[in-house]
C-alpha angles and dihedrals in degrees: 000000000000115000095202087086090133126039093198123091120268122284097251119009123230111267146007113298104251095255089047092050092057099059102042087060089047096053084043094051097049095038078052107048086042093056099043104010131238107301095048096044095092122174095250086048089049087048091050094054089036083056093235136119112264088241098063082061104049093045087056090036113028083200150031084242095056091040083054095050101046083042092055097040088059087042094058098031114183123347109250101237104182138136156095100274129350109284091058092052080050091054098041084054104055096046090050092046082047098051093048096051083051091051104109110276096359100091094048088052100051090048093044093053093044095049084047089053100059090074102034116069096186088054087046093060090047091051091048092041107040116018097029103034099065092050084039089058094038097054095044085054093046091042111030098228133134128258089261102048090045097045079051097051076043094050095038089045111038089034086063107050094041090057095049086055100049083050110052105007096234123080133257099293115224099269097053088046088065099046083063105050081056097044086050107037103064086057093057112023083076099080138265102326104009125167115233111271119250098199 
């Protein structure tokens, strides 16, 4: 019996399109992470809730790092670098970086695979390349600022509200948030280079 008994392609194809994949394992991974934190979300344990074989991750994401920082670059998506002058654009900036951190799974993530870099140099280089640089460009072009002033506003934020987060195990709430944005904005709405305000 001949099994060419259609030319069209089959009903529903093998596997997940590339794009649809991908979301599925983020949801997965955060969900993941969320339910159980960061130590105890381990790839096999994010498969099994994707509803994949571990495999199929590990052949997209050769480790549980990688898998993190591509989760977490989808989860934040673009900064939001709008306003009328520069400090506004920094506000903006650190409330958006905040919510984010706040959002379920998120925060646990980002601190999981930053404590794992420190000791991890290759994962190190994969956090600065591929999930800070972008933020890091994107922030010299809306600010006008040099590498070294923006890796500082970067270290100084995100430290922040990481630490917050290892600490307590809840992010930044609003009104320290706040208190932020007005501790880190006088040392950088000076201009390249400015020197704190004292005033």
């Amino acid at each position: 019996m001949s099994s060419s008994t259609s030319a069209g392609p089959p009903a529903r194809p093998p596997g997940r399109p590339r794009a649809g994949l991908n979301a599925v394992v983020f949801a997965a991974t955060l969900n993941t992470v969320d339910e159980l934190g960061y130590a105890r979300a381990t790839v096999e344990r994010i498969a099994a809730a994707a509803g994949v074989a571990k495999s199929t991750v590990y052949r997209r994401w050769p480790s549980k790092g990688e898998l993190i920082v591509d989760c977490l670059l989808d989860a934040f998506g673009p900064a939001p670098l709008e306003g009328a002058d520069r400090a506004e654009i920094m506000a903006s900036a650190i409330r958006w970086v905040a919510g984010k951190i706040g959002e379920p799974g998120v925060g646990d993530a980002f601190a999981g695979v930053f404590s794992d870099a420190i000791s991890d140099p290759a994962l190190r280089r994969i956090l600065a390349e591929r999930l800070q640089d972008p933020y890091r460009l994107a922030l010299q072009e809306a600010l006008g600022e040099p590498e070294e002033r923006v890796l500082f506003f970067i270290d100084v934020v995100v430290g922040a509200l990481l630490h917050r987060m290892g600490m307590t195990g809840e992010p930044m709430v609003d009104a320290d948030v706040t208190a932020l944005v007005g501790m880190v904005l006088p040392h950088f709405t000076g201009g390249p280079g400015a020197a704190p305000e004292t005033g």
